[in-house]
TINU-742729 format. One record per residue (C-alpha): residue number from 1; residue in one letter; z, y, x. Coordinates in nm, 4 decimals, always signed. Example, Ala and Ser with C-alpha at 12.3 -4.5 7.8 and 13.67 -1.06 7.14 Angstrom:
! TINU-742729
<site 1, A, <+0.7800, -0.4500, +1.2300>>
<site 2, S, <+0.7140, -0.1060, +1.3670>>
//
This chain:
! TINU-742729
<site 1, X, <-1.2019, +5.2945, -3.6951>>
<site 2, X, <-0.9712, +5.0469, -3.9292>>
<site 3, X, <-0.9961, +4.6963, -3.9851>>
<site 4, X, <-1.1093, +4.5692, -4.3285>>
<site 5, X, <-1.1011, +4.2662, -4.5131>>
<site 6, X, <-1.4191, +4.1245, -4.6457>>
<site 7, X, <-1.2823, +3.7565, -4.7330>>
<site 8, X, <-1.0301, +3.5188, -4.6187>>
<site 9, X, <-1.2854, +3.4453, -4.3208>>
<site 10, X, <-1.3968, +3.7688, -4.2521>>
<site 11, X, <-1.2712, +4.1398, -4.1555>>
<site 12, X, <-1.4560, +4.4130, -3.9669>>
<site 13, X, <-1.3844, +4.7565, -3.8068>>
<site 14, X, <-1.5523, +5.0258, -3.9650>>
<site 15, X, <-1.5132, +5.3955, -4.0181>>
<site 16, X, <-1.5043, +5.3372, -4.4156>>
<site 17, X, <-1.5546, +5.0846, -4.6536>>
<site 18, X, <-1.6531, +5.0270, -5.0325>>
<site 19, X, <-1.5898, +4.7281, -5.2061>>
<site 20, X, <-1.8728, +4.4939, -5.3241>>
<site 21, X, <-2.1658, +4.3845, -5.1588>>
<site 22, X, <-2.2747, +4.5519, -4.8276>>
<site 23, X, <-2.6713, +4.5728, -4.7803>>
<site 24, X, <-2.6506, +4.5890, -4.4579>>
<site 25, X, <-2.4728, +4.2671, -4.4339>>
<site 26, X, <-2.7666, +3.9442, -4.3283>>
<site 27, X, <-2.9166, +3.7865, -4.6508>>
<site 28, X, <-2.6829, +3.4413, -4.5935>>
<site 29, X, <-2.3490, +3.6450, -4.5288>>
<site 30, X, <-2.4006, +3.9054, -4.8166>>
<site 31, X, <-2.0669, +3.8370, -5.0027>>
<site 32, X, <-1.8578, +4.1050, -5.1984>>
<site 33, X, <-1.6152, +4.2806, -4.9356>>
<site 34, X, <-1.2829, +4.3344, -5.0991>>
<site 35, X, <-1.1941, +4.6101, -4.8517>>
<site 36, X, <-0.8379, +4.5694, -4.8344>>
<site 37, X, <-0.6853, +4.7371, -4.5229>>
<site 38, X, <-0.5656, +4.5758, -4.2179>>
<site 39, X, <-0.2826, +4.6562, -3.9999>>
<site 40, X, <+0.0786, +4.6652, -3.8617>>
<site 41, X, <+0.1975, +4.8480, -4.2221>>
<site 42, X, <-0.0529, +4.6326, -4.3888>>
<site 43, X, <-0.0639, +4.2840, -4.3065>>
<site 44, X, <-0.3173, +4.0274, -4.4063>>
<site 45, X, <-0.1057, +3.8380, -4.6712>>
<site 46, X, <-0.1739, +3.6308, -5.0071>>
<site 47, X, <-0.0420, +3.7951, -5.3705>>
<site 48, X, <+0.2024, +3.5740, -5.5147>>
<site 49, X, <-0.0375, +3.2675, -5.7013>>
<site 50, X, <-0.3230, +3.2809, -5.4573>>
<site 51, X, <-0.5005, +3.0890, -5.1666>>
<site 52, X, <-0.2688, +3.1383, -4.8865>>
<site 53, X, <-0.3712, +2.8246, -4.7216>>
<site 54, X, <-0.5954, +2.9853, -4.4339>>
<site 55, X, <-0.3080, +3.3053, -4.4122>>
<site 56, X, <+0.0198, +3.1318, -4.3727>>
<site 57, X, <+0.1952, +3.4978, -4.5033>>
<site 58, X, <+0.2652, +3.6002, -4.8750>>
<site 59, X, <+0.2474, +3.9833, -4.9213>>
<site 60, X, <+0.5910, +3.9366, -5.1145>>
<site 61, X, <+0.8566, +3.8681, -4.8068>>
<site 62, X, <+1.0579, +3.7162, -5.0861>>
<site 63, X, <+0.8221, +3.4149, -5.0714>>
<site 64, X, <+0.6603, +3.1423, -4.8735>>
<site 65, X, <+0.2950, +2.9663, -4.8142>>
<site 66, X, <+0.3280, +2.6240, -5.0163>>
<site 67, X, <+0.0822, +2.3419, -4.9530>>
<site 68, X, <-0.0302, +2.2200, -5.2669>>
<site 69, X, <-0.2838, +1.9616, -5.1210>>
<site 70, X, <-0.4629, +1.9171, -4.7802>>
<site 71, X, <-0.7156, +2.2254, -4.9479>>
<site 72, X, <-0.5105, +2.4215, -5.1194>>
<site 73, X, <-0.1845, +2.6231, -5.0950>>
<site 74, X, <-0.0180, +2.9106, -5.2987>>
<site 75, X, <+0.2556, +3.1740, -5.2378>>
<site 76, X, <+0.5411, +3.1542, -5.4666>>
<site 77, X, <+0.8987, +3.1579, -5.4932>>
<site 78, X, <+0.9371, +2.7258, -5.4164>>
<site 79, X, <+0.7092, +2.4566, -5.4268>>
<site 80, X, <+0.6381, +2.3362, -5.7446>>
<site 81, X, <+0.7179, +1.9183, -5.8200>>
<site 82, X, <+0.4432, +1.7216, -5.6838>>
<site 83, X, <+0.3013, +1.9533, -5.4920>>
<site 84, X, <+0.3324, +1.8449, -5.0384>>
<site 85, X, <+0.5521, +2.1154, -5.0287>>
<site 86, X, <+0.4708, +2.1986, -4.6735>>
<site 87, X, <+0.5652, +2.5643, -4.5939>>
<site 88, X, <+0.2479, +2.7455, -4.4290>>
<site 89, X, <+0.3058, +3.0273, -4.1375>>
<site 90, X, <+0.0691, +3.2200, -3.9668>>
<site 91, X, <-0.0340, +3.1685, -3.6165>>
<site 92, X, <-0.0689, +3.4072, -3.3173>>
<site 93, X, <-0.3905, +3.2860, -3.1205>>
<site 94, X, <-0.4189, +3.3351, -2.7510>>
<site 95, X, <-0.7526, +3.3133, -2.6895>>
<site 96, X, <-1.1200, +3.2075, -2.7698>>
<site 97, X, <-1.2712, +2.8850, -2.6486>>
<site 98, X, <-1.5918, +3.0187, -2.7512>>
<site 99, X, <-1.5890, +3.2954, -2.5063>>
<site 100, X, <-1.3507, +3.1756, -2.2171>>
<site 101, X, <-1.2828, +3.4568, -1.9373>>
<site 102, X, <-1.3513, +3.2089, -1.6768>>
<site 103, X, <-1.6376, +3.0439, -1.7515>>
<site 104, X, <-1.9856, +3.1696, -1.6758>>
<site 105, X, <-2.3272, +2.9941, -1.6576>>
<site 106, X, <-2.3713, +2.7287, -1.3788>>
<site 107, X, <-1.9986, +2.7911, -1.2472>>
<site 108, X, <-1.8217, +2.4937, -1.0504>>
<site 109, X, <-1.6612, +2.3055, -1.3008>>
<site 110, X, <-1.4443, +2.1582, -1.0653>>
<site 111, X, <-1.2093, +2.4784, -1.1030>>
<site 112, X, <-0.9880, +2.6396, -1.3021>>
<site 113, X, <-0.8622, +2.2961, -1.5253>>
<site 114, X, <-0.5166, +2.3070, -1.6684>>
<site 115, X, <-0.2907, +1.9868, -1.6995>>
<site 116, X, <-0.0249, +1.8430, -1.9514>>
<site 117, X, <-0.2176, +1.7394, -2.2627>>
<site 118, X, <-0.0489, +1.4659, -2.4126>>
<site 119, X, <-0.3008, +1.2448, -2.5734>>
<site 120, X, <-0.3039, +0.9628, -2.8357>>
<site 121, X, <-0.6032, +0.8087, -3.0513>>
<site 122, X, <-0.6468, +0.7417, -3.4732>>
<site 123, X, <-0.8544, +0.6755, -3.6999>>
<site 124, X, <-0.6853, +0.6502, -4.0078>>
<site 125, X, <-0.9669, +0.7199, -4.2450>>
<site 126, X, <-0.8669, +1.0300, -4.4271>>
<site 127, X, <-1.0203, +1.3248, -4.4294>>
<site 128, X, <-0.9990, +1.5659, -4.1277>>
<site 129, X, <-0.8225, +1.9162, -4.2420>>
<site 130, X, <-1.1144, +2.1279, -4.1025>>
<site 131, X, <-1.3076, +1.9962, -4.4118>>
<site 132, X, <-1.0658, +2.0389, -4.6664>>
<site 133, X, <-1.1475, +2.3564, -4.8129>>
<site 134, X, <-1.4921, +2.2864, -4.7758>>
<site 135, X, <-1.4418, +1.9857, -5.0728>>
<site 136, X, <-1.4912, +2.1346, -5.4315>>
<site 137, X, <-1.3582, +2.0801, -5.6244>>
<site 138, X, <-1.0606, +1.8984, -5.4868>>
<site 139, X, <-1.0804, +1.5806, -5.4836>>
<site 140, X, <-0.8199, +1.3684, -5.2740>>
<site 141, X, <-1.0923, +1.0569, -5.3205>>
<site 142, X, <-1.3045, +1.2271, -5.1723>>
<site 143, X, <-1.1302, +1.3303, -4.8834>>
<site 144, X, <-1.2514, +1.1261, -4.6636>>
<site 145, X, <-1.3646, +1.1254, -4.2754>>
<site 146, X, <-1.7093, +1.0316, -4.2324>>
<site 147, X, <-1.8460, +0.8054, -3.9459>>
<site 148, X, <-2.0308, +1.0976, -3.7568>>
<site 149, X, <-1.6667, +1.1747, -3.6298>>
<site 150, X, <-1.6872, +0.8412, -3.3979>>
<site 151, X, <-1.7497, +0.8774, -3.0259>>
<site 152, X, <-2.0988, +0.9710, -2.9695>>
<site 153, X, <-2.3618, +0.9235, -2.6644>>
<site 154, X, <-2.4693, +1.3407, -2.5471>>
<site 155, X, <-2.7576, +1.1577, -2.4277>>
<site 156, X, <-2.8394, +0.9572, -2.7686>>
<site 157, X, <-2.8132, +1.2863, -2.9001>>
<site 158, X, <-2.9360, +1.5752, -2.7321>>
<site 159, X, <-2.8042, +1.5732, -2.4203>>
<site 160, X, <-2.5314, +1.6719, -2.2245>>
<site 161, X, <-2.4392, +2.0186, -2.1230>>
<site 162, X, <-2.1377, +2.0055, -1.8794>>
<site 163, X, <-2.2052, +1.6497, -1.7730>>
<site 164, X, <-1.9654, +1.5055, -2.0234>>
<site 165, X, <-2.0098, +1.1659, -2.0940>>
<site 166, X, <-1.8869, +1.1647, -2.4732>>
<site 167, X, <-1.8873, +1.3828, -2.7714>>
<site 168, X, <-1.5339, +1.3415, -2.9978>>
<site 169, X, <-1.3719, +1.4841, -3.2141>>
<site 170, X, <-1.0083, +1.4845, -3.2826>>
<site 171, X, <-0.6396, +1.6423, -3.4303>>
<site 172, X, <-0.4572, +1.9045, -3.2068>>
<site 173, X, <-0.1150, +2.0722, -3.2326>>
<site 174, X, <-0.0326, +2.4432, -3.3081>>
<site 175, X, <+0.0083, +2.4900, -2.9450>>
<site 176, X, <-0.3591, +2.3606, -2.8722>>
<site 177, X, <-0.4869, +2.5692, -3.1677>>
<site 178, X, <-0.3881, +2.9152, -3.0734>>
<site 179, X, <-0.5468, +2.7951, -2.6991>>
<site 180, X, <-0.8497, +2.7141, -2.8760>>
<site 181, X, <-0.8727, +3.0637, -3.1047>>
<site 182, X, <-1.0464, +3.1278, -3.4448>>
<site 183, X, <-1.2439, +2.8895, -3.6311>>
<site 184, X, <-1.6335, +2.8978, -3.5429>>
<site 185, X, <-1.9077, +2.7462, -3.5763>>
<site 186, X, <-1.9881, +2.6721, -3.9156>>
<site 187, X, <-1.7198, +2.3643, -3.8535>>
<site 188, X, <-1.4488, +2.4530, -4.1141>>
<site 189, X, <-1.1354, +2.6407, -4.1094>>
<site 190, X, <-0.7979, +2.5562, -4.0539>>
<site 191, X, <-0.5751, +2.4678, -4.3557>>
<site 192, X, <-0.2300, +2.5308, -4.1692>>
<site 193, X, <-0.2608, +2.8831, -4.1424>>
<site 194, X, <-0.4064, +2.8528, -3.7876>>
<site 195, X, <-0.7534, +2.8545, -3.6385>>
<site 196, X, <-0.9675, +2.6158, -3.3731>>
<site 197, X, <-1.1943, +2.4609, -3.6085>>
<site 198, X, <-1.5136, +2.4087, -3.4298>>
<site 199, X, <-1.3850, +2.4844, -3.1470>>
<site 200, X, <-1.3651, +2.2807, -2.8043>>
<site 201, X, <-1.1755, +2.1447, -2.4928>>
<site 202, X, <-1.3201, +1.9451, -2.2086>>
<site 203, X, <-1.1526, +1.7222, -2.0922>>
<site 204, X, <-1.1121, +1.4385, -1.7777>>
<site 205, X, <-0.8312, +1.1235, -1.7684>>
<site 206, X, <-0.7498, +1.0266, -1.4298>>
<site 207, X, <-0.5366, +0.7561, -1.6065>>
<site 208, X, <-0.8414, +0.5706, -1.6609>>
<site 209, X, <-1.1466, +0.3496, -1.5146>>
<site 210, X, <-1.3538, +0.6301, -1.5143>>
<site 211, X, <-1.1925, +0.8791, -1.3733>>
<site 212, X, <-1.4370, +1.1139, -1.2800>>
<site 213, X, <-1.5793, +1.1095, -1.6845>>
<site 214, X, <-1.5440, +1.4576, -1.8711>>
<site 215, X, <-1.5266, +1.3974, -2.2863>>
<site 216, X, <-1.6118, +1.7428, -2.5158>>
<site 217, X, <-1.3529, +1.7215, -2.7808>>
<site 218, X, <-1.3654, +1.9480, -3.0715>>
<site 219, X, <-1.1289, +2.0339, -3.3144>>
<site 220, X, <-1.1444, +1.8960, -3.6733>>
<site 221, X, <-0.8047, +1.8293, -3.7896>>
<site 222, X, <-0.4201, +1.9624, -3.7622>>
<site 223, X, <-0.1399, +1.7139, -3.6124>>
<site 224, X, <+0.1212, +1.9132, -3.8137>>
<site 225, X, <+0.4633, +1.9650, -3.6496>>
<site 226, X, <+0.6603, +1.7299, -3.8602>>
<site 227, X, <+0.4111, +1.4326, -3.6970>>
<site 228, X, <+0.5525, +1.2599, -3.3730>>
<site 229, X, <+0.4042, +1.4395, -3.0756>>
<site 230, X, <+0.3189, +1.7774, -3.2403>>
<site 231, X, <+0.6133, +1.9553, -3.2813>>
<site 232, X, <+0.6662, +2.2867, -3.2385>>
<site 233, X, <+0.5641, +2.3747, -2.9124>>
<site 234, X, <+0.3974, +2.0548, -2.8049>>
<site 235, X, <+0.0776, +2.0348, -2.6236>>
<site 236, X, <-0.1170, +1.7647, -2.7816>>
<site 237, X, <-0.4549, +1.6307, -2.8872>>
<site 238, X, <-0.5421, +1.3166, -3.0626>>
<site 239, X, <-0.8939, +1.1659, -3.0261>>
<site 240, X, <-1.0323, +1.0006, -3.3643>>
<site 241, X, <-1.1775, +0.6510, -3.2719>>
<site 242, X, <-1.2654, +0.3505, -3.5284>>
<site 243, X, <-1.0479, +0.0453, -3.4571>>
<site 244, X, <-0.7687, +0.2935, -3.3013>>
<site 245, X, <-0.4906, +0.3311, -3.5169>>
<site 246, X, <-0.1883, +0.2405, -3.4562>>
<site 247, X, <+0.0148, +0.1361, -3.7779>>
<site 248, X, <+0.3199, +0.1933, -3.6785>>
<site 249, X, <+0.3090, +0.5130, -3.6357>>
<site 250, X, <+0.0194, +0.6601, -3.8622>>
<site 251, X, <+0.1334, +0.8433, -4.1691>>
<site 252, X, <-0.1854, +0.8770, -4.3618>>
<site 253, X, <-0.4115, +0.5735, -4.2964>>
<site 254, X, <-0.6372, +0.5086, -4.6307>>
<site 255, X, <-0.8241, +0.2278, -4.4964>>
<site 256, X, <-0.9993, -0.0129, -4.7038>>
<site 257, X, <-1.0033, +0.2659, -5.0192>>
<site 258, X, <-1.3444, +0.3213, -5.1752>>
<site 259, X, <-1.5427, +0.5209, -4.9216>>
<site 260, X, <-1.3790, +0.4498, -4.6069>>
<site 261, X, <-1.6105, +0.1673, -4.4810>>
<site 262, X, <-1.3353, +0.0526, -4.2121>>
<site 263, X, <-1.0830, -0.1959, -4.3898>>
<site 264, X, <-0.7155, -0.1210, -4.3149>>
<site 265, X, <-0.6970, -0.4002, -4.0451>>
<site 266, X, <-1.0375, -0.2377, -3.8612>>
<site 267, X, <-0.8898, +0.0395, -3.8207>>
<site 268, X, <-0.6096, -0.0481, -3.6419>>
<site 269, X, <-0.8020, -0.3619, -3.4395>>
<site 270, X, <-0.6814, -0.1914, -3.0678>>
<site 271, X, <-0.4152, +0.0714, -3.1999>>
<site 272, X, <-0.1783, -0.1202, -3.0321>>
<site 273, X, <-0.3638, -0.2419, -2.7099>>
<site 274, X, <-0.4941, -0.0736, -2.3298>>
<site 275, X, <-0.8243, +0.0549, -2.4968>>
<site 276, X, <-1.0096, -0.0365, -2.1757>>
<site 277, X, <-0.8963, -0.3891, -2.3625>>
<site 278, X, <-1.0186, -0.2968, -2.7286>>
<site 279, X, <-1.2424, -0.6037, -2.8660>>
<site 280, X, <-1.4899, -0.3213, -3.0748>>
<site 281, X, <-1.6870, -0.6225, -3.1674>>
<site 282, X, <-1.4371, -0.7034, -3.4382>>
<site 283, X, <-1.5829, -0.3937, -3.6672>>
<site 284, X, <-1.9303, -0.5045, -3.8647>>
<site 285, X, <-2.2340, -0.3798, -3.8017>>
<site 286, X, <-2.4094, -0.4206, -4.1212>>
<site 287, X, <-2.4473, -0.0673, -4.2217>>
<site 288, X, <-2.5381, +0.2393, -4.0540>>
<site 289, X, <-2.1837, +0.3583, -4.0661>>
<site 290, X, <-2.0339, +0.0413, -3.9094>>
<site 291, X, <-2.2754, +0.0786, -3.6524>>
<site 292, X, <-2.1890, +0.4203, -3.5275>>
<site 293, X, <-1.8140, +0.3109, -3.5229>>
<site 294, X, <-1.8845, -0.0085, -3.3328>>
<site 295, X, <-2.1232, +0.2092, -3.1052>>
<site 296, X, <-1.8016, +0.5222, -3.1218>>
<site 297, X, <-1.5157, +0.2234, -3.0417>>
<site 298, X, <-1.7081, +0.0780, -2.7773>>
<site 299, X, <-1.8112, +0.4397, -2.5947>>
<site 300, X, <-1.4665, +0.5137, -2.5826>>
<site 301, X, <-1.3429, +0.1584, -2.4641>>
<site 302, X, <-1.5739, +0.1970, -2.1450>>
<site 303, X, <-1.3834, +0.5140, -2.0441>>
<site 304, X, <-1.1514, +0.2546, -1.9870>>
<site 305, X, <-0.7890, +0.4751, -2.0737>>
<site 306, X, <-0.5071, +0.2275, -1.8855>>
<site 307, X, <-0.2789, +0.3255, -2.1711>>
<site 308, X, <-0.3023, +0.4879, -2.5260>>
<site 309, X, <-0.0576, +0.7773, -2.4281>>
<site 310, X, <-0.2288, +0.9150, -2.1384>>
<site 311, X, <-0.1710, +1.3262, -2.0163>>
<site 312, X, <-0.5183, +1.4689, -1.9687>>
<site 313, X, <-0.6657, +1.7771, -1.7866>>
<site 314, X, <-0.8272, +1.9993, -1.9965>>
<site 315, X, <-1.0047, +2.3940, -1.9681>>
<site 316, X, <-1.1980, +2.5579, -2.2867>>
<site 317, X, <-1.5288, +2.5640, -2.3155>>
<site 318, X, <-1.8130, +2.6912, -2.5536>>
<site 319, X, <-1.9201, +2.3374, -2.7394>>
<site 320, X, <-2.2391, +2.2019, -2.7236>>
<site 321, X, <-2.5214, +2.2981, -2.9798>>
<site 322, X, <-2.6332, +1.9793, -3.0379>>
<site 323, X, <-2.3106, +1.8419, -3.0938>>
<site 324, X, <-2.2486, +2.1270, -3.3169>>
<site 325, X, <-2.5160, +2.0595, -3.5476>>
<site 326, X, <-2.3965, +1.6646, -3.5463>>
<site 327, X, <-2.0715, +1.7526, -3.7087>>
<site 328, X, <-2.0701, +2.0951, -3.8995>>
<site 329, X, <-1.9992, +2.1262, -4.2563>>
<site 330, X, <-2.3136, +1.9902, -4.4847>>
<site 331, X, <-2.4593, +1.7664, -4.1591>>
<site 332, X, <-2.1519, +1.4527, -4.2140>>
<site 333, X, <-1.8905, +1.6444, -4.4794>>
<site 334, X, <-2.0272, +1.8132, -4.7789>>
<site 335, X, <-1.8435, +1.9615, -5.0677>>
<site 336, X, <-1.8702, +1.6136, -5.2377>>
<site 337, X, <-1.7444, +1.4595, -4.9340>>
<site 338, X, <-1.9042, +1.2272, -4.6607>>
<site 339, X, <-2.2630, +1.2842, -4.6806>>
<site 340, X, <-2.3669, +0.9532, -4.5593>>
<site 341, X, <-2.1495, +0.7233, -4.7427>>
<site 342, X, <-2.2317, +0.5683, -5.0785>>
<site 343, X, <-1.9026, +0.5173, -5.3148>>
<site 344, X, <-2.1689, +0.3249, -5.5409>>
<site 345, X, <-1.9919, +0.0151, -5.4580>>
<site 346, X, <-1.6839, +0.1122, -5.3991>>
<site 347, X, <-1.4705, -0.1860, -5.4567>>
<site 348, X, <-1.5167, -0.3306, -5.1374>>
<site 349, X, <-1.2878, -0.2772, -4.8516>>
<site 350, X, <-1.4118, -0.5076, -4.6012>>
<site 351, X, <-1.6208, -0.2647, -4.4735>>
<site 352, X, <-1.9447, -0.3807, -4.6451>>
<site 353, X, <-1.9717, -0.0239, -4.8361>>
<site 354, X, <-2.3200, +0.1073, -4.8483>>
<site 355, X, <-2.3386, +0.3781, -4.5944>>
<site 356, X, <-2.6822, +0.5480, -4.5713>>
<site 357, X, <-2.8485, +0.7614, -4.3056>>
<site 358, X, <-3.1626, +0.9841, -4.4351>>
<site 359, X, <-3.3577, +0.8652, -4.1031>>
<site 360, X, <-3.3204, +0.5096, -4.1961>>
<site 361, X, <-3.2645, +0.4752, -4.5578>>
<site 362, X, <-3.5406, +0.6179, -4.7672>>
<site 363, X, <-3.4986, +0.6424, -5.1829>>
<site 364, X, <-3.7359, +0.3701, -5.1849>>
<site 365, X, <-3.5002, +0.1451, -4.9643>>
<site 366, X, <-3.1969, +0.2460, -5.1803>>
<site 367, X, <-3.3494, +0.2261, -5.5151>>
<site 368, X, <-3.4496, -0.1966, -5.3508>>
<site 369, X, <-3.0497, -0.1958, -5.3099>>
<site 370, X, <-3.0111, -0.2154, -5.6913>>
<site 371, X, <-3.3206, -0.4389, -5.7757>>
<site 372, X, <-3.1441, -0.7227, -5.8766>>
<site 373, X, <-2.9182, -0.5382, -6.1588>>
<site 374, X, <-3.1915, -0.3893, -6.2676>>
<site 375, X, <-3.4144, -0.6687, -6.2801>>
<site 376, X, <-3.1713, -0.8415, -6.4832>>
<site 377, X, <-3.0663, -0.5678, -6.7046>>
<site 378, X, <-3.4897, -0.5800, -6.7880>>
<site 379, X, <-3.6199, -0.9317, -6.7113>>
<site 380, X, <-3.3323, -1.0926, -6.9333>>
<site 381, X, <-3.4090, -0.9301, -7.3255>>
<site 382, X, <-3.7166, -1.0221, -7.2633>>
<site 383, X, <-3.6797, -1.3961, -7.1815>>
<site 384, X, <-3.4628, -1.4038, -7.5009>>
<site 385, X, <-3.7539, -1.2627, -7.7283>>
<site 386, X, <-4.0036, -1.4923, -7.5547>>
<site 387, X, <-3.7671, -1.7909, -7.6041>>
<site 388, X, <-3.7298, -1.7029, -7.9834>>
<site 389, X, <-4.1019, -1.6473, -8.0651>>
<site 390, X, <-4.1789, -1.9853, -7.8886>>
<site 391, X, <-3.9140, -2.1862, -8.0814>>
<site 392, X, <-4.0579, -2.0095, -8.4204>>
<site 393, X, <-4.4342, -2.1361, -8.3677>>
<site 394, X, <-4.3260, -2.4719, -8.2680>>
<site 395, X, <-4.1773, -2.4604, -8.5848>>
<site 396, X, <-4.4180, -2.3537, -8.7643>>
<site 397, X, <-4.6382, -2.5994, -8.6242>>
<site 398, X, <-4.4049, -2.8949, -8.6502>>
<site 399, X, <-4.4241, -2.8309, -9.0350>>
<site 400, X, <-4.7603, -2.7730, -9.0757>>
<site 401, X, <-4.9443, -2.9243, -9.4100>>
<site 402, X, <-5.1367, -3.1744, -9.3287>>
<site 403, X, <-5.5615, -3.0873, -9.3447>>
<site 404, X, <-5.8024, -3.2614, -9.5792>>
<site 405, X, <-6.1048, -3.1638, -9.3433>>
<site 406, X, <-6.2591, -3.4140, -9.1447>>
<site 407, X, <-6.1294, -3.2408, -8.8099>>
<site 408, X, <-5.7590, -3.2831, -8.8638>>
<site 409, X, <-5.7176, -3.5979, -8.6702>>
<site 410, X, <-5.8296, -3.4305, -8.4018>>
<site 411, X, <-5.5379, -3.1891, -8.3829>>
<site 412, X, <-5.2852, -3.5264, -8.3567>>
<site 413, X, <-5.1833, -3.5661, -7.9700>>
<site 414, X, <-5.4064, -3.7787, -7.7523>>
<site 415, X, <-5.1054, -4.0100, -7.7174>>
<site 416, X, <-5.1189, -4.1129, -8.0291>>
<site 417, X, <-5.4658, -4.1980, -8.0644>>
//
């Protein structure tokens, strides 16, 4: 048997292999295999000018993986001006948190946990690097995280399935990432030549008021090794919360830009506080986005972490369906970005943007949302016709000849009789 390429997502084992479609392949997966060969004396590398963003390798040695953008990244020679510039290298994963070798159906989750995950929170309102190939075409104004991504109730959605009291999702290190193992899920796919998208650690803080809460965290974005905390090495996860940034030390907060309903303050309301001390009530409710942050920031303020640097316990685990189907690509991100956020008014960065949730916001609701321009852009023509066609007949009647019939007194007003 030899290992072929189908895509940059997909390779099989098979005794042969012809390129183009396979029939056998299921309806929704039947994609052109390139067949390219895969092993030790042929590696699976980029040609020089092509996607090596999910590969981290160029097939010429002579070269390197550029980042071009958060989606994109091409082998060549350098990196061309304007371009991140980040150089790209392929991972070596360690496992699969999908299918964990010590974890079997009702088995004691008190056992086999591991320690020394150094945790921080963010929120800083860009888009998560799961996503980013999934956004076509590119478009950095789009790239955007969307509010599904806040802290979320298993039992407002679904329920739980390990007894964990909160769904997140967050940013982890190389280190975590080859823990974690390919991308699955349907949740993305790493952009630093990695894997782990869509894939999950649970997790307990005994550094908190809780301490005997478990969290699911799953894996939507890269803490790259030239961040603080993630280099090379590190073991390290950081949980995305609304109001949880911390200024000082974020590198890519976009706060406050069309899109991003949190202003740039919002996000960073408790980035610098105990979050068992966060005041959550300082981000608006007013749309259905604000109100799963404020519902997100509060969730994870009852957890009640004594400090925003805590080191966690954590073991892999398979992630929960229903939180799955919360968070994959199309449910929040689409390839036009957020799904449930309206850039319609996108001036505002005080958090009033119109964000929109199919359950509660009907086209009959939204089309009521722009009533008043259109009412105007209708109503007022029309008043200016009316107003000219009145002021021609009382014209007209103001200068009337006068009538020599014996009824034209009676067309003077009563006043004057």
């Amino acid at each position: 048997m030899t290992c072929y390429k189908k895509n940059n997502f997909w390779s099989g084992c098979r005794p042969s292999c012809t390129p183009g479609i396979h029939a056998f392949d299921p309806p929704e997966h039947r994609t052109p295999w390139s067949c390219e060969r895969i092993d030790s004396s042929h590696p699976d590398c980029a040609e020089d000018h092509t996607d090596c963003i999910h590969l981290g390798c160029c097939k010429n040695k002579s070269h390197k993986c550029f980042m071009k953008d958060p989606g994109e990244a091409f082998c060549g020679p350098s990196s061309p001006k304007g371009w991140l510039g980040h150089v790209i290298r392929p991972h070596h994963l360690l496992g699969d948190a999908s299918h964990p070798d010590d974890l079997v159906h009702g088995q004691d989750l008190s056992k086999h946990w591991h320690g020394d995950l150094h945790s921080t929170h963010y929120w800083d309102c860009s888009g998560q690097g799961c996503d980013a190939d999934h956004l076509q075409p590119w478009d950095k104004s789009k790239y955007i995280s969307p509010p599904e991504y806040a802290p979320m109730d298993p039992e407002k959605n679904g329920g739980n399935m390990y007894g964990e009291k909160i769904w997140m999702t967050g940013a982890t290190s190389d280190a975590v990432s080859d823990i974690l193992g390919p991308d699955a899920n349907g949740c993305g796919s790493d952009n630093g030549g990695g894997g782990g998208c869509g894939q999950c650690l649970l997790v307990k803080n005994y550094q908190s008021n809780n301490k005997d809460w478990t969290a699911v965290i799953m894996r939507k974005n890269r803490c790259p090794p030239w961040s603080t905390g993630c280099e090379g090495g590190k073991f390290h996860m950081d949980f995305a919360v609304p109001g949880f940034d911390n200024l000082k030390y974020s590198t890519a907060n976009i706060c406050g830009k069309p899109g991003t309903t949190l202003s740039r303050d919002q996000s960073s309301i408790c980035g610098g506080v105990s979050p068992k001390d966060c005041n959550c009530a300082q981000i608006p409710t007013h749309t259905a986005g604000l109100r799963k942050m404020r519902e997100g920031c509060e969730l994870f303020k009852k957890w009640g972490w004594w400090s925003g640097t805590p080191t966690l316990d954590w073991r892999p685990i398979p992630c929960p369906p229903a939180f799955v189907e919360r968070v994959k690509l199309g449910a929040a991100f689409g390839p036009k970005g957020p799904v449930t956020v309206s850039f319609f008014d996108a001036g505002n960065n005080t958090g009033a943007l119109r964000s929109s949730v199919a359950s509660t916001h009907g086209p009959l609701t939204q089309g009521l949302q722009h009533w008043p321009r259109t009412a105007a852009a209708v109503l007022l023509p029309m008043l200016l016709v009316l107003g000219l066609v009145r002021g021609v007949v009382d014209l007209r009647r103001r200068y009337r000849p006068p009538d020599d019939s014996d009824d034209a007194e009676d067309l003077l007003p009563a006043a004057h009789e």
